[in-house]
N, C-alpha and C positions, 0 to 999 in steps of 0.2 A: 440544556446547560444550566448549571445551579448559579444564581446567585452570589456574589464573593460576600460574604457577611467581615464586618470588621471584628477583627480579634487584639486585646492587647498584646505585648511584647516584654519581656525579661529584658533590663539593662544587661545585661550577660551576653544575652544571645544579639543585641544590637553591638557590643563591646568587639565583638569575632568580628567586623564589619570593616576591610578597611578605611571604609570614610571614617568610621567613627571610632576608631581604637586610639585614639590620643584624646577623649574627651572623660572628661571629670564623671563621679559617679552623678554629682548634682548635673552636670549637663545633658547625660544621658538619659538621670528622671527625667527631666525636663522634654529632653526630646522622644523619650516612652510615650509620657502622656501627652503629649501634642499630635500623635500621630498612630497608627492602627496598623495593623498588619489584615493582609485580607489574601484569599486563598483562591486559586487561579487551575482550569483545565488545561489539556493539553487542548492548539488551537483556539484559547480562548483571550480576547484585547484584552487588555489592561490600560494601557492609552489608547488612543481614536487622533487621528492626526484630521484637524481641523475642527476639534471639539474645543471648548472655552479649558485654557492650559490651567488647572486648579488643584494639581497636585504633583509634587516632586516624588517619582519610586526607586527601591531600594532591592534588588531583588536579595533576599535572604537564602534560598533554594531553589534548586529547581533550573529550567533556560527558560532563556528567553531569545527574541530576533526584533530588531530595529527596521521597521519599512516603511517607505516612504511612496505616497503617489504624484509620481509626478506627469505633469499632461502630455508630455513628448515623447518618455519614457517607458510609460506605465509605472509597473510596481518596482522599484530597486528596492531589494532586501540587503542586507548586511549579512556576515556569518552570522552564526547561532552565537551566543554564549554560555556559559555556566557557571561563571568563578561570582561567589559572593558579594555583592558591593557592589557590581555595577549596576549601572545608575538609567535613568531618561525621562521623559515629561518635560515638566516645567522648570529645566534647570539654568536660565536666566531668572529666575524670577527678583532675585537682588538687583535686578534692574530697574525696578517699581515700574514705572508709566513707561519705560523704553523699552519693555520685556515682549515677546509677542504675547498676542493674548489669546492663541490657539496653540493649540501641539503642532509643532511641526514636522513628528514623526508618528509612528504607529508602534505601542511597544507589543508584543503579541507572545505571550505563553505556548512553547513549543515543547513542554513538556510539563506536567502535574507541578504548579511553583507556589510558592508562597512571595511574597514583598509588603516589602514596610512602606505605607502609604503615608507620605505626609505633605499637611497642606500648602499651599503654594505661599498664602501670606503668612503663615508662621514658616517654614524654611525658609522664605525672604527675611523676617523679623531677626531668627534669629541667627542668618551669617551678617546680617547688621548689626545684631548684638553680641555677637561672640567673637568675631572678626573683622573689625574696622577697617584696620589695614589692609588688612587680604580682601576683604568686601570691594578697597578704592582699589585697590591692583587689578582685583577679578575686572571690573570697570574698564579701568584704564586700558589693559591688554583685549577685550572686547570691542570696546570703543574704537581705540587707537590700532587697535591688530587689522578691525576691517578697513581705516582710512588709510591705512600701510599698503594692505592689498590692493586696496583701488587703485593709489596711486601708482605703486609697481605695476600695475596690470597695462594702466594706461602707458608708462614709459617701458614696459614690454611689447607693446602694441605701436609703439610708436619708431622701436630700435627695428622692431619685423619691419616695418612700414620703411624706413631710411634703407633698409638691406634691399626691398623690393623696387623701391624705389628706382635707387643706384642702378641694379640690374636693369630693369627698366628705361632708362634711359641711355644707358649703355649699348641696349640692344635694339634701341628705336633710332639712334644716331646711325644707326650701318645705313640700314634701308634708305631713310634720311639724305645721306649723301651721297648713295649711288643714284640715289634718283636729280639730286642736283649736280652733281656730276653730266650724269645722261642729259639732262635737258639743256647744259651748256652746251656739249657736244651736239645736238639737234638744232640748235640756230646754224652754228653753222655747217653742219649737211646741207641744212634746209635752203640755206643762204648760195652754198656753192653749186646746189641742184640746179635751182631755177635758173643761175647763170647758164649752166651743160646744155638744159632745155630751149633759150634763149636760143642759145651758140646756133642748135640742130635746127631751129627754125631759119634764123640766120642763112643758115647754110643752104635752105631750101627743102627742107623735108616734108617729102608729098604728106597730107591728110592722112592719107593712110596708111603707111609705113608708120607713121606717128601712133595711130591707134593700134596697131602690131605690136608695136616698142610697150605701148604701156600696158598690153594681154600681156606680153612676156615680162613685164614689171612685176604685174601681181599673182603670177606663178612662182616669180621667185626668193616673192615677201612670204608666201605660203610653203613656200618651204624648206624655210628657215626654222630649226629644228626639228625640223619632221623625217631630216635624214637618217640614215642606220649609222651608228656610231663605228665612227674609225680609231685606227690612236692617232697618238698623235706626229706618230714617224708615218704613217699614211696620211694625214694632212698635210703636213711638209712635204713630201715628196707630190700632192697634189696642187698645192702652190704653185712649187717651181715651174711644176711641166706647163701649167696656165699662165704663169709670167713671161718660161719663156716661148710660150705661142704667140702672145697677147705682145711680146718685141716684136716677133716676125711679121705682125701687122702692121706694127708702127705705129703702134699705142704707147703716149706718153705715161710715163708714172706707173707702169704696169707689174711691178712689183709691190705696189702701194695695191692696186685693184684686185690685182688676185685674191690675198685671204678673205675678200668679201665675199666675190663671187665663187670659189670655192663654200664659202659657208652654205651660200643657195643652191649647191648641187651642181655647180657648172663644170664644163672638162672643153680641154680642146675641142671635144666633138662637136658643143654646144656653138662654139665660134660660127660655126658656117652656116648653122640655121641664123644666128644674125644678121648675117653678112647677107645670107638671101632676102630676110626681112625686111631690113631697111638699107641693100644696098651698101659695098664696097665703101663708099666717097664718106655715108653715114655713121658707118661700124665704130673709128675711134670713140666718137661723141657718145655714141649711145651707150657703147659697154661702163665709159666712164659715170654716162648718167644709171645704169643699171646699178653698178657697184655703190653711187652713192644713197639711190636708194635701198638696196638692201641692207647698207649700213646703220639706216635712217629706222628701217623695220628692228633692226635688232636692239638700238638705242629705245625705238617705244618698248619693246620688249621688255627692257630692264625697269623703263622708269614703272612697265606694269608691275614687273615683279616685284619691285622694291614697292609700291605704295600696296598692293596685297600684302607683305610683310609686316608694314604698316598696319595695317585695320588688322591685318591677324594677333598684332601683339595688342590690341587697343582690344580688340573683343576678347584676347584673355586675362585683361587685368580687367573690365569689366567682369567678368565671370571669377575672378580670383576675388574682387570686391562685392559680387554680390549686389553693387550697389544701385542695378538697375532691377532688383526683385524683391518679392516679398523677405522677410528675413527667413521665416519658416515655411518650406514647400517640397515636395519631389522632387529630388537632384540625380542627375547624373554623376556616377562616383570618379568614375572616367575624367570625364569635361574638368570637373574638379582638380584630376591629380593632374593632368594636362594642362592648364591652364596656372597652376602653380610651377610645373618642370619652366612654361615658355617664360613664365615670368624668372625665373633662377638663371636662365641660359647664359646670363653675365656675368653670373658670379661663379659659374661653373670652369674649374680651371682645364685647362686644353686636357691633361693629360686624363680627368676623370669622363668614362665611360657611362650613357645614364643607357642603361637597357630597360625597356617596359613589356612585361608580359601580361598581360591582362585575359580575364573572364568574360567575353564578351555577352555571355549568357546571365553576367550579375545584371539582376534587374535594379530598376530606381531606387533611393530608399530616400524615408524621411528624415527629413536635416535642417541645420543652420547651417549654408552652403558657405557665410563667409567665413562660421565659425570653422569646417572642418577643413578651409583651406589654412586655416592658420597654424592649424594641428599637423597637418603636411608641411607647412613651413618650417614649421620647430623640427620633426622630424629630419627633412632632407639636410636646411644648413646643420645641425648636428652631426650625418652622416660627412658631410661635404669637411665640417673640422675636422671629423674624426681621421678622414681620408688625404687629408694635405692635399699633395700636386699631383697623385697617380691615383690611379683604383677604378673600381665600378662601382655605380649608383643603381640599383635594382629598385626596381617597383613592380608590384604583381599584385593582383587580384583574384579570390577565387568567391567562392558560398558556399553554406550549406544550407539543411531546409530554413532555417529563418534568421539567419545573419550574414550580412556581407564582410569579407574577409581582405583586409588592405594590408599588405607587407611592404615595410621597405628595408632595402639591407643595402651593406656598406662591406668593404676588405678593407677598413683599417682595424686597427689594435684591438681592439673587443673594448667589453664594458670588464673592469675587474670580478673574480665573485664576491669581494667582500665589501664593495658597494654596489649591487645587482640593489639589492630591497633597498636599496637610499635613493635613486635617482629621481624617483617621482616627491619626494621631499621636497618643500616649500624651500626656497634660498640655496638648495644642496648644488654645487657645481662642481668640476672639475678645469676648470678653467682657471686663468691666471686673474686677479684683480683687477677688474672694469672689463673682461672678455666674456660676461657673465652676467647674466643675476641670477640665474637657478632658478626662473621660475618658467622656464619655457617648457619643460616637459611634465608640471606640477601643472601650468596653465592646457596644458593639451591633454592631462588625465580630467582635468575636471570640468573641460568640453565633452571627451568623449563617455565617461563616466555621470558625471552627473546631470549635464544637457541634452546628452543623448541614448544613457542608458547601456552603454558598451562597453568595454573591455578592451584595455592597453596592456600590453606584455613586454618585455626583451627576453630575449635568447641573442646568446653571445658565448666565441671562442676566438678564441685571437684568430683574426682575419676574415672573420665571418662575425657580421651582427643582424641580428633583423631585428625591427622592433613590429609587432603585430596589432592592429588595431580590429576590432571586432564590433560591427553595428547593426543593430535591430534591423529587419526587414520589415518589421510590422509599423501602419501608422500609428501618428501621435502627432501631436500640435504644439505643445510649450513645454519652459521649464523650467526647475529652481534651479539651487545648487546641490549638490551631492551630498547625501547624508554623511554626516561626518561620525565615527564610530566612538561611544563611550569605553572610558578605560574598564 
């Protein structure tokens, strides 16, 4: 591959340029001879991204492609180009000491080019001398554009945070109060047991009939829920016939005891094995102490269930936050979108449907796990406005050979098509003023684009939307920001 040799340039043919077709014939000498044109292969650099940034180019003919390496990513390229005048290298350089001082991209000749090479402290020198004001603008909109960003980022990150929040504790209060619920109602079981138990010793009850009563105790803690489901006009009607057996004995309150002991399997039949157990004189006492403890087993039951609910939502907003793991590792895409659905569950209105169809053959992939649950957040509450009070919430997953494939889709209204290409736009919303800042699906293209190397899509028809996410299978480790494309 030959060497680019420096060649000079015709004020004419830098004039056809539109950067520089509004510049004086003296400005353009000026900018001739400051700067060289040099002549480029197909496949051959022309910047080197992490080389010391020391010249501003111009391409004159020819394409060119913009890539960047990033450590998480690998290589992101840009389309190709070919229209005259654009530009790349060292184009902060009118930032003096605040400029980077390597390339931050790679400009690479993708077909026989030529470009006007010019150096990085005369292109500095002279949008300082030929543009004061636009020099302080360029500045200011630099400057101030990325402490805008940051800021918006942070109170985007902070409005997701309040939305998960709220869910979140919406959906940690159920559990919450059936379990204090249930352990009110356990004192006193517990309270009225030991009296039943009392009473039966009271009363004389041999040793072992005693030990009888409490084998048939824990038979019928064990099988509490373990029976074949009936409905529930078979439960009633099983009731009754045990309440009214359970009068024929002369058991007080025996419409209060039945739906217990129904719960544990019991029937009339079960009566006379009691009554042989511990004895005619014994039978009221015991069935009562029977009933109260199976009621006593179903009460733990709940507060089990409810405090599993508990730690189940606790390990998925641990897993939504990430914040018991390294920030970059191997994730489950799965655990991911799950762990954001359980965290949403409160904000999801009764009437919307969330169905999950998932790939369960998608393997691992490399990620910022808290990043791409943030990116399923922006997504689903978008679906979830888009959808109002009714509709389905779809999430699917599939692959191909080397990218994992996340869809989510929505039945509200679609996206319009004459803002399809606007939605990934910095600020762009369709929302009403303060329901909004437009940077959530701009902040989740440049997670998955620029952080991780993938590809964000819509497809949309009124009542069908999916938005498709697409991520590397291969590893990687870190990352910048996403190349942003010259005009």
């Amino acid at each position: 591959m030959s060497v680019p040799t420096d060649l000079p340039i015709d004020i004419d043919e830098l004039r056809k340029l539109f950067l520089f077709e509004r510049l004086t014939d003296e400005q353009l000498t000026k900018l001739a001879g400051s700067g060289a044109v040099r002549s480029f292969e197909r496949d051959q650099d022309i910047l080197r991204q992490g080389e010391p940034a020391e010249c501003f180019a111009v391409l004159i003919e020819g394409e060119v492609q913009m890539v960047q390496e990033t450590v998480s990513a690998g290589t992101v390229a840009m389309p190709r180009v070919s229209q005259p005048g654009v530009y790349g290298g060292a184009t902060a350089a009118y930032l003096g000491d605040r400029a980077p001082d390597t390339y931050q991209h790679t400009l690479r000749a993708t077909a026989p080019s030529r470009v006007f090479m010019l150096p990085a402290k005369k292109f500095a020198h002279i949008v300082t001398e030929w543009f004061p004001m636009a020099m302080h603008l360029l500045d200011g909109i630099w400057s101030g554009g990325r402490m805008q960003r940051e800021v918006i980022d942070r109170r985007q990150r902070l409005t997701a945070l309040g939305t998960i929040t709220a869910g979140l504790t919406h959906e940690l209060n159920n559990p919450a109060a059936a379990a204090v619920r249930a352990v009110g109602e356990l004192r006193s079981l517990i309270r009225t047991s030991r009296v039943e138990l009392a009473r039966l010793a009271e009363d004389g009850i041999p040793p072992e009939r005693l030990r009888a009563l409490i084998e048939m105790q824990e038979n019928c803690t064990e099988a509490v829920g373990k029976l074949p489901s009936r409905s529930p006009l078979e439960i009633s009607d099983a009731e009754d016939e045990l309440a009214e057996a359970l009068e024929a004995m002369g058991v007080d309150d025996a419409w209060d005891l039945a739906p217990a002991l129904v719960q544990a399997g019991f029937g009339c039949g079960h009566l006379a094995k009691v009554c042989a157990k511990v004895g005619e004189e014994h039978a009221p006492a015991a069935l009562r102490w029977l009933s109260e403890a199976v009621e006593i087993s179903q009460m733990l039951g709940e507060v089990t269930e409810a405090t599993e609910r508990i730690t189940s939502l606790i390990r998925s907003a641990k897993q939504y936050s990430q914040m018991d793991r390294a920030p970059f590792q191997i994730c489950d895409v799965h655990e991911l979108l799950d762990s954001t659905i359980a965290i949403f569950r409160g904000k999801i209105p009764p009437g919307v449907t969330v169905v999950t169809d998932y790939d369960r053959t998608l393997p691992s992939i490399p990620a910022y796990g808290g990043e791409l649950n943030q990116v399923w957040t922006n997504l689903i509450h978008n679906a979830i406005d888009a959808m109002g009070e009714e509709g389905t919430l779809t999430v699917r997953t599939a692959h191909d050979e080397d990218e994992a494939i996340i869809e989510i889709g929505d039945t509200g209204p679609g996206v319009p098509d004459a803002i399809k290409d606007r939605i990934f736009e910095p600020f762009f919303t369709t929302k009403t003023v303060g329901q909004g800042t437009g940077l959530g699906l701009d902040i989740s293209y440049r997670i998955v684009a620029g952080r991780h190397g993938g590809e964000i899509k819509v497809r949309s028809v009124p009542g069908e939307t999916w938005f498709e996410v697409r991520l590397p299978l291969r590893e990687a480790a870190a990352a910048g920001p996403a190349p942003v494309p010259t005009p």
